[in-house]
C-alpha positions in Angstrom: 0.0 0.0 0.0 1.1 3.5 -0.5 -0.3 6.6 0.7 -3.3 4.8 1.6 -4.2 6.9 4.7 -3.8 10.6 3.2 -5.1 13.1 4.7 -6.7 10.8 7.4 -6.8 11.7 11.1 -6.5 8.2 13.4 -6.8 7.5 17.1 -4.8 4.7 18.1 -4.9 3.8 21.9 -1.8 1.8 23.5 -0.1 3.3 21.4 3.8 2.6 23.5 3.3 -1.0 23.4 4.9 -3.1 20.3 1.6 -3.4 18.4 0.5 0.2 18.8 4.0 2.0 18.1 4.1 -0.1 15.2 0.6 0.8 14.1 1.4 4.4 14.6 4.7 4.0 12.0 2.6 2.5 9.6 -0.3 4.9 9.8 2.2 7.7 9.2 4.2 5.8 6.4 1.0 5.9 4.5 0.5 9.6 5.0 -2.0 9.4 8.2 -2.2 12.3 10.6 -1.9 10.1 14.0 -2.8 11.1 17.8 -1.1 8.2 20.0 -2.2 8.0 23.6 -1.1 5.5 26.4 -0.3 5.2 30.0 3.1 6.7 30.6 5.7 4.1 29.7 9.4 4.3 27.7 7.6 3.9 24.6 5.4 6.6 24.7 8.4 8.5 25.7 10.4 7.0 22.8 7.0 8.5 20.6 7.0 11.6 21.8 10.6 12.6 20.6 8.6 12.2 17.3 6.0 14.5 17.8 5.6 17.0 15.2 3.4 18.3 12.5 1.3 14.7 11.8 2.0 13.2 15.3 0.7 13.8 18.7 1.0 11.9 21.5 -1.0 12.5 24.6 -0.4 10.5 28.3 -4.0 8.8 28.4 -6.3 6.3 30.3 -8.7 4.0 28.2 -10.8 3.4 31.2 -11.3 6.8 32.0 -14.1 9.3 29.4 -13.0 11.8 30.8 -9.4 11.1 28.8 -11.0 9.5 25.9 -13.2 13.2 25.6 -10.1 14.9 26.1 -8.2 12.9 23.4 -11.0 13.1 20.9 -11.3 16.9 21.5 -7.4 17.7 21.0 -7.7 15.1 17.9 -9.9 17.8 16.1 -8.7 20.8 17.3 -5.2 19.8 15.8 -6.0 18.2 12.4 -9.8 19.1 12.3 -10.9 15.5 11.1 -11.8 12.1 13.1 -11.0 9.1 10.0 -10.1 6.4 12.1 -9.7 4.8 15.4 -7.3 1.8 16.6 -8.3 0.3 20.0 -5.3 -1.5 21.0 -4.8 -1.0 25.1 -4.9 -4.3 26.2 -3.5 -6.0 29.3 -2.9 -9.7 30.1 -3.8 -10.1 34.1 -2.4 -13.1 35.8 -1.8 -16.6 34.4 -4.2 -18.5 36.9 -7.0 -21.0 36.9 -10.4 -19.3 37.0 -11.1 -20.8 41.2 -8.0 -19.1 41.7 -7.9 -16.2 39.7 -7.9 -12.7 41.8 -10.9 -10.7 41.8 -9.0 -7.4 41.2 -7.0 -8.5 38.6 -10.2 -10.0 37.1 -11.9 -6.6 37.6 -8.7 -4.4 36.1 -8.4 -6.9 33.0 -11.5 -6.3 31.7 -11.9 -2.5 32.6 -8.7 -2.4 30.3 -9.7 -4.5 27.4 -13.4 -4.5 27.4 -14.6 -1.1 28.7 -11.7 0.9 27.1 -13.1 -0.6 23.5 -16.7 0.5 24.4 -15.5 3.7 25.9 -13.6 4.4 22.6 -16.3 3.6 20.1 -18.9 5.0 22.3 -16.9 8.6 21.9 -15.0 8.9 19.0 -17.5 7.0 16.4 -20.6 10.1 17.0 -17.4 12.8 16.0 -16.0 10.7 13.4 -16.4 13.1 9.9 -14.4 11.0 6.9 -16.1 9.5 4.0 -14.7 6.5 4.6 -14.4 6.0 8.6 -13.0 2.9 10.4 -12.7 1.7 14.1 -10.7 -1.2 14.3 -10.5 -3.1 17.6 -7.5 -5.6 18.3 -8.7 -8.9 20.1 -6.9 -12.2 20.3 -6.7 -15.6 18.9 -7.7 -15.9 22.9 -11.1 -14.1 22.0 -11.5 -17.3 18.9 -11.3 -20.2 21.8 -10.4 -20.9 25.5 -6.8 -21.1 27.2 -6.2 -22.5 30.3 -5.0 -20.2 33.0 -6.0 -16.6 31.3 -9.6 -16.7 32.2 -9.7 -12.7 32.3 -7.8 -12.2 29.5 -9.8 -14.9 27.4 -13.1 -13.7 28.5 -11.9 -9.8 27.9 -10.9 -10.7 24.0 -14.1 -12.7 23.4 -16.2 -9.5 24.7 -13.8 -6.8 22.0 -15.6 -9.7 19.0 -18.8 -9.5 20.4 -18.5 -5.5 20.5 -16.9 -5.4 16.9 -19.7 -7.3 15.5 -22.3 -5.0 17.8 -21.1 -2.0 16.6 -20.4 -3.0 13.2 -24.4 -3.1 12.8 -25.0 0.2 15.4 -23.2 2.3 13.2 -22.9 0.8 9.6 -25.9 3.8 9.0 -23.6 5.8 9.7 -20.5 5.0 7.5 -18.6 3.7 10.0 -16.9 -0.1 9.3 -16.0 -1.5 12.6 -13.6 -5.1 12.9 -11.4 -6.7 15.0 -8.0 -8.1 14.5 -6.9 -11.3 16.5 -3.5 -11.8 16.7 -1.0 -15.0 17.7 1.5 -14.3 20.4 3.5 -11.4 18.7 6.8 -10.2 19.7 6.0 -7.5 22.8 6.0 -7.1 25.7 3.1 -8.8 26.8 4.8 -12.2 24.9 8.0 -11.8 26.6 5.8 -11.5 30.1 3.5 -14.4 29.5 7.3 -16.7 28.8 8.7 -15.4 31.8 4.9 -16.6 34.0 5.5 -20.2 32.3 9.1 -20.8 33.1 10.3 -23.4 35.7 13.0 -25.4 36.4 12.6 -27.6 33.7 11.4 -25.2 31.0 13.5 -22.1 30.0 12.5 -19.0 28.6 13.8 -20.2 25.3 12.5 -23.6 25.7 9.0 -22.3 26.2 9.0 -19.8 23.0 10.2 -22.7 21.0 6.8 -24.4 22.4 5.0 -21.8 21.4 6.0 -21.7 17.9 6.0 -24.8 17.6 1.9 -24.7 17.9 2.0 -22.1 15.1 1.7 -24.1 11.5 3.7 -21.3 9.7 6.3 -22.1 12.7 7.5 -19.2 14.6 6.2 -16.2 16.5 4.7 -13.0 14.9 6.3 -9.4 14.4 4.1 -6.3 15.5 4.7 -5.1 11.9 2.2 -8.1 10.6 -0.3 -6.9 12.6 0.0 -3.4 12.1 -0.4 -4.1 8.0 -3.5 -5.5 8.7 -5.1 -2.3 11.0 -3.6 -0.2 8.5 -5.4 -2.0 5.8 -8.6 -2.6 7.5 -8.4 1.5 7.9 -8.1 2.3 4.2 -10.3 2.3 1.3 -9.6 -1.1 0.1 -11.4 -2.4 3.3 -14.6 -0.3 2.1 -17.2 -3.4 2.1 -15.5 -5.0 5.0 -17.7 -5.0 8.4 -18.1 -6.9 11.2 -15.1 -9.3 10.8 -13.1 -10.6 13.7 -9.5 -11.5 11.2 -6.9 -13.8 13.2 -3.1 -12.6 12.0 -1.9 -15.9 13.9 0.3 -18.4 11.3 -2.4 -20.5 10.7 -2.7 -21.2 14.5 -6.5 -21.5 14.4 -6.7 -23.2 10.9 -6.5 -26.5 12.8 
């Protein structure tokens, strides 16, 4: 793709982690005007040596309106225009069996990755402007099926489908295309902290990422880039008849 996002203003939330700094290259390769918001973290930091003339990065909670009002409203009094919107804050919890899962943990897991994405479309899609306007939501090849010990995280990715394919119908009157994107394990941070909860004396950390390629058909773990691509093409115009689609980016993983 080139210059596929001209002139296009997008949101993208989580935007220090692997995924969403990747996403925000991408959008901007392809000529998008990009306001990145997170928690404050090294990669936001790392972002905000960027900012300039197409980029703005703002220190954000996805749990809070109050922040997602304040993001929108400094989105369109810089660039004018709301195009697009990436929901990508997401958080993994604690790897635990559900009758020993922690309530708070529970509680924070899904105030991060199911009400942020409600929070998001709920404010952005009604100022949205574009012709061609696009909220994509990331998910999980977790949200596709079960896993045991990341009952939070599982049920939390299975809740971003079922809003994708709500508000896909909500606001299709509207002009607004809504999917979700469902990676494998990727290459961040939350991969290298979900390794380091699964090793044990018998099983190193590179022992256990050889595991989990190993369940992967295409055989090996995903880049952040891969699943940028796909948010950045889901965004564009050559998505324009695509709604309601939950689209893993997993190796083949859930082929089987």
């Amino acid at each position: 793709m080139s210059g596929a996002l001209v002139d296009r203003t997008i949101i993208v939330s989580g935007a220090g982690g692997g995924i969403g700094s990747a996403t925000v290259d991408q959008c901007l390769t392809e000529g998008a005007n990009v306001v990145a918001f997170d928690l404050a973290s090294l990669g936001l930091a790392e972002l905000k040596k960027r900012a300039g003339q197409r980029l703005i990065v703002v220190e954000a909670d996805v749990t809070s309106s109050v922040d997602w009002e304040r993001v929108r409203d400094e989105s369109l009094a810089k660039f004018g225009t709301l195009d697009g919107l990436v929901n990508n804050a997401g958080i993994e919890g604690s790897m635990s069996p559900l009758v020993e899962y922690p309530e708070q943990i529970f509680d924070q897991v899904l105030a991060v990755n199911v009400k942020g994405v409600f929070l998001g479309v709920k404010i952005v899609a009604p100022a949205m402007t574009g012709t061609n306007k696009s909220i994509v939501n990331v998910s999980s090849v977790a949200g596709l099926a079960g896993a045991s010990g990341l009952g939070a995280y599982v049920a939390s990715k299975h809740a971003v489908i079922g809003l994708t394919k709500t508000a896909a119908i909500e606001l299709a009157g509207d002009g607004v295309r809504c999917n979700a994107v469902c990676p494998a394990p990727i290459r961040t941070r939350m991969m290298d902290s979900l390794i380091d909860s699964m090793k044990s004396d018998e099983r190193d950390a590179a022992a256990i990422e050889g595991l989990i390629a190993d369940s992967i058909p295409l055989g090996r773990i995903g880049d952040a880039s891969e699943v940028a691509a796909l948010m950045v093409f889901l965004l564009s115009d050559a998505a324009s008849f695509i709604s309601g689609a939950a689209v893993p980016v997993d190796g083949a993983m859930k082929a089987r």
